[in-house]
C-alpha positions in Angstrom: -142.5 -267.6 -87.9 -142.7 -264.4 -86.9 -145.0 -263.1 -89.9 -147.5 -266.0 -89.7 -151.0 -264.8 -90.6 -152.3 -267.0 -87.1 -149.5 -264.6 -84.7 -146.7 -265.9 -82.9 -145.8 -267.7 -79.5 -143.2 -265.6 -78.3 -142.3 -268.4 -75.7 -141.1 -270.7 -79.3 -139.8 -267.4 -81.1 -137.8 -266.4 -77.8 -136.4 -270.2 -77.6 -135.7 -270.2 -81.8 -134.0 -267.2 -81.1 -132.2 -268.0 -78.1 -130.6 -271.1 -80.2 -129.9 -269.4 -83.3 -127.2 -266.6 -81.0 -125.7 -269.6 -78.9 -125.1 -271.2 -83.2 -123.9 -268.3 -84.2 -121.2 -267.6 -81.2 -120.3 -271.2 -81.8 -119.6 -270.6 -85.6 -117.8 -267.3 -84.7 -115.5 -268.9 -81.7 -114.4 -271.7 -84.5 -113.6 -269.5 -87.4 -111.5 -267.3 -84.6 -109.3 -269.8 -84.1 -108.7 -269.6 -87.6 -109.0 -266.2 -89.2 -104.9 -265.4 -88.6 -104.8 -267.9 -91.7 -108.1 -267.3 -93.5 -109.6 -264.4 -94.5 -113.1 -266.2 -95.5 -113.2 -267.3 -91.6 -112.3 -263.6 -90.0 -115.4 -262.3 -92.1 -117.3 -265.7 -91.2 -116.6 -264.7 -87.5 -117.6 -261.0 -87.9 -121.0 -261.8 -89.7 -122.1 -264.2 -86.9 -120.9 -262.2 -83.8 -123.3 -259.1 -85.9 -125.9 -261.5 -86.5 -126.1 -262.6 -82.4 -125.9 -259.0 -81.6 -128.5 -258.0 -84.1 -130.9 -261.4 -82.3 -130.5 -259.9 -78.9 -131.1 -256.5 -80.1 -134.7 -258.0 -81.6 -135.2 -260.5 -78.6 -134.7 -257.2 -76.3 -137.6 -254.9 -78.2 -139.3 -258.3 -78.6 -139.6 -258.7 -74.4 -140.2 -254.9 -73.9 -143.0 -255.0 -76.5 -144.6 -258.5 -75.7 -142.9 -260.3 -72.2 -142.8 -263.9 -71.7 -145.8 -265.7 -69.8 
């Protein structure tokens, strides 16, 4: 979305985005609960927690850059 040759609505991108962190904490709370038993869901955790982190990282140059209408 964000490379489309017509530009971006930030309000959709910011609202894409927004989801895709809130999914990815979701993912990482479950595999938590069982990552004392499984490696595969400690490094399942770790990737989505980075992945959130690196989505607010881009949603915070994103609003400095271009803010919201």
């Amino acid at each position: 979305m964000m490379l489309r040759m017509n530009g971006m609505d930030m309000a959709v991108m910011s609202s894409m985005m927004q989801t895709t962190i809130m999914m990815c904490r979701a993912c990482s709370a479950e595999c938590m609960m069982h990552a004392e038993m499984s490696e595969h869901c400690r490094m399942c955790a770790m990737a989505c927690d980075q992945a959130a982190m690196a989505l607010e990282k881009m949603m915070g140059s994103m609003s400095e850059a271009m803010p919201v209408a």
